[in-house]
C-alpha positions in Angstrom: 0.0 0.0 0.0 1.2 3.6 -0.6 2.0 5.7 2.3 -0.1 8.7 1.0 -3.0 6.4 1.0 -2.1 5.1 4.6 -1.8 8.4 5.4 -5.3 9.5 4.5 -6.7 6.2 5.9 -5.5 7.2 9.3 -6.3 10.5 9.1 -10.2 9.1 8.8 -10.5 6.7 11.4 -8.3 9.6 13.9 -11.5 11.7 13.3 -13.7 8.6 14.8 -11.3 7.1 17.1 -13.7 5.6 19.1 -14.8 3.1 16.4 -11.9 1.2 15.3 -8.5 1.8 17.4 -7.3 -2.0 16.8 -7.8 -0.7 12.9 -5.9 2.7 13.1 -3.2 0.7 15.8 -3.0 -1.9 12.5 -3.0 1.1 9.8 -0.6 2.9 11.7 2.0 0.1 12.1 2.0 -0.4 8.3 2.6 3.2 7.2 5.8 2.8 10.1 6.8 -0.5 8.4 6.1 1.2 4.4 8.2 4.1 5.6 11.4 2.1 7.0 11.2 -0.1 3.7 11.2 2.8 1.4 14.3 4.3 3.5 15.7 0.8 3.4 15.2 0.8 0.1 17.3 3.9 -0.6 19.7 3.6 1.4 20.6 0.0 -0.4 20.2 1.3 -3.7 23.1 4.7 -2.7 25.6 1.5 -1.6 25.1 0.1 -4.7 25.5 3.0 -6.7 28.5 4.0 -4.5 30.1 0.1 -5.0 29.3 0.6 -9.1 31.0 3.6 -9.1 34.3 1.8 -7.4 33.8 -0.6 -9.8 33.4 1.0 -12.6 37.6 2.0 -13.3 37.9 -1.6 -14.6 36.2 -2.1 -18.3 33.6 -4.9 -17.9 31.9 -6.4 -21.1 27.9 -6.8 -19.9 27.7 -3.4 -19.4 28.7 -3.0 -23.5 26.0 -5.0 -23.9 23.5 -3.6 -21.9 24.2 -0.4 -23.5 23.6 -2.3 -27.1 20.6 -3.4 -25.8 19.2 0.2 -24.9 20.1 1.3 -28.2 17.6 2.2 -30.6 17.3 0.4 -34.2 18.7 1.9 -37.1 16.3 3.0 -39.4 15.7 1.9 -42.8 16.4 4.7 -45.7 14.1 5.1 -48.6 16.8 5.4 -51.4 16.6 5.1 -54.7 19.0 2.5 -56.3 20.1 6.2 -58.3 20.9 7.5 -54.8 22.2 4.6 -53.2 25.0 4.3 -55.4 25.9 7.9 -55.7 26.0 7.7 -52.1 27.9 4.9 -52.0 30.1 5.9 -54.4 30.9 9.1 -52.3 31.6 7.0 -49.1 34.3 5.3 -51.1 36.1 8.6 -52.6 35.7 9.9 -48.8 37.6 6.6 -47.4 39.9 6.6 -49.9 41.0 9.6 -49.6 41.4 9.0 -45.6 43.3 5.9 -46.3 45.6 8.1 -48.7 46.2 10.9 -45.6 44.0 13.3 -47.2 44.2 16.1 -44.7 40.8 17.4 -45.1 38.4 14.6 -46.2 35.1 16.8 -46.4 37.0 19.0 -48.9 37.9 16.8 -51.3 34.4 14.9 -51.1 33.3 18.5 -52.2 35.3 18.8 -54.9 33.8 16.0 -56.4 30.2 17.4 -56.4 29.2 14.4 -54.2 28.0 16.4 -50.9 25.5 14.7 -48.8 21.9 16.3 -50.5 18.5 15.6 -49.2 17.2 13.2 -52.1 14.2 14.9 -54.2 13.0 11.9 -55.1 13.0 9.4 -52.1 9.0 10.0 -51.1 8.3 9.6 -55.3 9.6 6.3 -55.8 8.8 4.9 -52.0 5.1 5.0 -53.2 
């Protein structure tokens, strides 16, 4: 039970006392019990966080994958075959030119009139 509702649960039967004081003596006992869980509960979960940040200077592989696992899914371009292989045909110039020791790889993409552009015709053909 939630404490707030404890709360206004005792708050009622306080107003009549005199009907039910083995109820609020019962009430009253669980919002003490609710209460030292939830501090329980906190004070557990600020160890934990304090013994994950100690542990945290040595790499560990699960938490790699958790993060993979959090990740969201690529999404899927609508390309033209057109596109997609002026786009791919880009990415190659642009790696070749890094594995050459280009200095400034988005300059010489440019020269080749390859920029990224937003493709005109990807809603056409998609439908």
């Amino acid at each position: 039970m939630k404490t707030k509702t404890l709360r206004r649960k005792i708050e009622r039967l306080e107003k009549r006392l005199r009907e039910g004081p083995k109820k609020l003596a019962k009430l009253k006992q669980r919002l003490q019990a609710a209460e030292t869980a939830k501090a329980m509960k906190a004070t557990r979960k600020s160890a934990t966080r304090a013994a994950k940040g100690a542990k945290s200077s040595a790499p560990s592989q699960p938490k790699t994958q958790k993060l993979r696992a959090n990740k969201k899914p690529k999404r899927k371009l609508n390309l033209s075959p057109e596109r997609r292989a002026q786009l791919a045909a880009a990415m190659k110039a642009r790696w070749a030119a890094k594995r050459a020791g280009g200095g400034n790889v988005q300059s010489t993409s440019d020269d080749q009139g390859s920029a990224p552009q937003p493709p005109p015709q990807s809603g056409q053909d998609g439908a």
